[in-house]
C-alpha positions in Angstrom: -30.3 19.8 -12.2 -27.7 19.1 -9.2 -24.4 18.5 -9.6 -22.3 17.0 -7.0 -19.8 19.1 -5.7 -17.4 16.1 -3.9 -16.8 14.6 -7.5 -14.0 17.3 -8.4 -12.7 16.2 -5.2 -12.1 12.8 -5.5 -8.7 12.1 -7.0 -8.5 9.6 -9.5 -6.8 6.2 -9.1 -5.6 2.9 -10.0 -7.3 -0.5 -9.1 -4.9 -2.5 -7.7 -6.3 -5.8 -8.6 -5.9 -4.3 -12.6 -2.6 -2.9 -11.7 -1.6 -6.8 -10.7 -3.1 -8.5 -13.7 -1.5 -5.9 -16.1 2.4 -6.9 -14.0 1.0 -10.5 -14.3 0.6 -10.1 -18.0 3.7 -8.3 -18.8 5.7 -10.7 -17.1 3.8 -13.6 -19.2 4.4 -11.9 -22.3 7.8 -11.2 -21.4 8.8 -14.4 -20.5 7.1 -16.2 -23.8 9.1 -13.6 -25.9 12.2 -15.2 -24.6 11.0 -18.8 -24.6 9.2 -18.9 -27.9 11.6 -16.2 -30.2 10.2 -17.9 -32.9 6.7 -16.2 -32.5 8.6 -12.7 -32.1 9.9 -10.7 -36.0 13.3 -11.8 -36.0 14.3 -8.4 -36.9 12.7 -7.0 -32.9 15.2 -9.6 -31.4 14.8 -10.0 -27.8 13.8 -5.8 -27.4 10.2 -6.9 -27.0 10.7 -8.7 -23.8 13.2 -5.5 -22.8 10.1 -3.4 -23.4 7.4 -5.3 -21.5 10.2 -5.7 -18.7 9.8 -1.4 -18.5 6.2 -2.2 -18.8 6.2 -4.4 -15.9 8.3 -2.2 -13.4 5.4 0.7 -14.4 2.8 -1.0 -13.5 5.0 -2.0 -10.4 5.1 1.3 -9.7 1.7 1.8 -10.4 0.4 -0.8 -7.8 1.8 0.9 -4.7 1.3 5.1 -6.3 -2.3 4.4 -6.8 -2.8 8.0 -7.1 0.6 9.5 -9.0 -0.2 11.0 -12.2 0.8 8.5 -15.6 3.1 10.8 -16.6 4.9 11.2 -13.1 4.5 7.0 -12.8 6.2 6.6 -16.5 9.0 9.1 -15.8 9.9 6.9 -12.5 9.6 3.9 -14.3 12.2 5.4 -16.8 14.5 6.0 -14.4 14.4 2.8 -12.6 14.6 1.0 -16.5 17.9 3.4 -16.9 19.4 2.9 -13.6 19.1 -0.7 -13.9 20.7 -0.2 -17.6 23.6 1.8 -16.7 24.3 -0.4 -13.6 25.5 -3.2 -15.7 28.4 -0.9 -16.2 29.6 -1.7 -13.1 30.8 -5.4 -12.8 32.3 -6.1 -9.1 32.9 -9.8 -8.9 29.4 -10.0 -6.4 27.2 -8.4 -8.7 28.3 -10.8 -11.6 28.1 -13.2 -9.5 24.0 -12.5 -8.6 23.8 -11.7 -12.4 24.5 -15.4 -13.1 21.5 -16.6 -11.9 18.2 -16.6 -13.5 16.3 -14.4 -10.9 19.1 -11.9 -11.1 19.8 -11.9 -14.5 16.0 -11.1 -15.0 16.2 -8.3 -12.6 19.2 -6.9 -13.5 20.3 -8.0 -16.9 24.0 -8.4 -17.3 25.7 -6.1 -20.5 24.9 -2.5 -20.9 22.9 -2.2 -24.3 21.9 1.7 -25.9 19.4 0.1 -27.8 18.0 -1.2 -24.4 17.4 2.0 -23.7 15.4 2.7 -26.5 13.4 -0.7 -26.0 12.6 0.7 -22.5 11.3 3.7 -23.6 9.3 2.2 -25.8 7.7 -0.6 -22.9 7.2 3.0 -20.5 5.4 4.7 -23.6 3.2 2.0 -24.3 2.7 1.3 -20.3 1.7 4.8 -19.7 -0.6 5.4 -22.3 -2.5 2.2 -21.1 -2.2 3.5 -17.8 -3.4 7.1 -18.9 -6.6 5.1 -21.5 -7.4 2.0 -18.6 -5.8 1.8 -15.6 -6.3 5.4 -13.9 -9.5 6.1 -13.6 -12.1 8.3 -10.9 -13.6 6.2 -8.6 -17.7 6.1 -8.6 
């Protein structure tokens, strides 16, 4: 029996085209949570789009650190989900301004929310455990 010694050296890694659907979908899913409320429990409010928003900026994150570990990838996301939360605090004139529009308001939301937090935790949980079960695999 021969074992190859090269496959404990290969690190494993994402598939960017997988990384890109799974952004593509969370953006979908995101976007019909907000458009079509009706389909979401009334009692989630609009925390499920918050959560595949988190989603989304991990597997973001994920298409450009093909080879970061999930939990390393998920703890970045985090950050990014809570730096973008607690930057709402601040609201110079300019900033409100860029918040206005749709693109911006998307990006950056525009009032400071605790239970966003916990939506976005909940989006990087979810993200990084697909991640962890699909997305970050050895190559072949």
């Amino acid at each position: 029996m021969t074992t190859n010694k090269n496959m404990f050296l290969v690190k494993p890694e994402r598939r960017r085209l997988w990384q890109l659907a799974a952004i593509v979908a969370a953006i979908a899913l995101g976007l019909a949570s907000r458009a079509f409320p009706q389909f979401v429990p009334e009692v989630l409010g609009k925390y499920p789009g918050d959560a595949l928003w988190a989603m989304m900026i991990v597997f973001g994150l994920g298409l450009f650190a093909v080879r970061t570990a999930p939990w390393k990838l998920a703890l970045a996301g985090l950050l990014v989900c809570f730096g973008v939360e607690f930057s709402q605090l601040y609201q110079a004139p300019w900033i409100v301004d860029i918040r206005t529009h749709t693109l911006g308001h998307l990006v950056l939301g525009s009032h400071f929310g605790w239970f966003d937090l916990v939506a976005y935790t909940a989006g990087v949980a979810v993200a990084a455990m697909i991640d962890k079960l699909v997305l970050f695999r050895r190559r072949s």
